[in-house]
C-alpha positions, 0 to 999 in steps of 0.5 A: 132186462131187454130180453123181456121188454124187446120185441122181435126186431123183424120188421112187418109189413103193414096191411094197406088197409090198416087203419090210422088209429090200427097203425098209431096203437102199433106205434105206441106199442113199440114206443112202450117197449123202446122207452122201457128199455132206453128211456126218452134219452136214448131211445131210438125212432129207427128202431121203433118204426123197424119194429113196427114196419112204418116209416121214420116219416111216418111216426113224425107225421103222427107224432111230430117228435121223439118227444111228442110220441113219448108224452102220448105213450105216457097219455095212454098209460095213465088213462089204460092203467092209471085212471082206473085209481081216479075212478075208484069210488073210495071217499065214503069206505073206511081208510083200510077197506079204501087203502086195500082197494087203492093198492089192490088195483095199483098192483092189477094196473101193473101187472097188466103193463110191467114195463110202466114202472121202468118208463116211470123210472126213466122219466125221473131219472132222466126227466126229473118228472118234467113230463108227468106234469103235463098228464096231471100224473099227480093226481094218483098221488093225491088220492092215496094222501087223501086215503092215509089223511082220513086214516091217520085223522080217525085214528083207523092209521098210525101216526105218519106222515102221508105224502111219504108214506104214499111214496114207500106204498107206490115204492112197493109196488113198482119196484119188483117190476123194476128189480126183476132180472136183478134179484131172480136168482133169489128164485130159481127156476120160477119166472118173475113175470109168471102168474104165481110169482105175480099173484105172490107179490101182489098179496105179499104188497098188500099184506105188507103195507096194511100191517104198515099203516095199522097201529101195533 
């Protein structure tokens, strides 16, 4: 897993006239993959600014703390990858063509950032979610219980249960992310993370959860 989240460990050497927000996204880069790997807990700054080629004195003075640059890394992926689901115009479509779009771009948002779901991991499992409360991270839930109420309410949907269910489709989607160095032998000599095995778990999610929701 780490040979596909760590950057070359070199350290570069910062153009003088690189912006502040330049070095920030750069920071916030390397912090991407430090928390991928370790999570909060055993991430490192040194290694952070090592591969970034500022200084510790640096990432705290943007940062003030491991932690405070940790909830920004979560900020920023949920506004680059997350919003884009608030944002979706799903209220008036019906529960199926609602449910397909809301997954559709889950799986797009993912592919995009893989190593969101291992920072997503790490968080609970370090964490207990403690930090997702304070970027309302919630909310993305909310709106695909929203989804599957109004399906199961007009009879679109089987009977279920929805908060549950909204948790088995997230659960689809993330975990190839997570499982990958973990189950590629089940794929010779394809790569996880390239654009036909990706394609191929996005349709197969897709077509898997909607037979999921849909009567017999």
């Amino acid at each position: 897993m780490a040979d596909s989240t760590r950057k070359n460990s070199s350290s570069k050497k910062p153009s003088r006239s690189r912006s502040r927000e330049a070095t920030q996204a750069e920071i916030l880069d390397a912090a991407v993959e430090e928390f991928a790997l370790n999570g909060l807990a055993n991430a490192r700054i040194e290694t952070i600014a090592a591969n970034t080629g500022v200084t510790k004195a640096m990432i705290y003075y943007y940062f003030q703390s491991k932690e405070g640059l940790y909830l920004a890394v979560l900020e920023r992926g949920f506004n680059v990858y997350m919003r884009p689901l608030q944002e979706l115009s799903l209220d008036n479509l019906p529960p199926e063509t609602a449910l397909e779009q809301f997954v559709r771009c889950l799986l797009s948002n993912l592919v995009k950032n893989p190593n969101w779901p291992l920072i997503m991991c790490y968080e609970a499992l370090q964490n207990q979610g403690e930090y997702y409360k304070q970027i309302n991270i919630h909310s993305i839930d909310e709106i695909l219980i929203a989804i599957l109420k109004r399906g199961v309410a007009d009879n679109s949907f089987r009977f279920l249960e929805p908060r549950m269910t909204a948790n088995d489709i997230i659960g689809i989607c993330v975990f190839y992310f997570l499982s990958r160095e973990g189950v590629k032998h089940l794929f010779p000599g394809k790569k996880m993370f390239g654009k036909q095995m990706l394609e191929l778990h996005v349709q197969q999610s897709i077509e898997f959860i909607m037979a999921g929701v849909r009567h017999n």
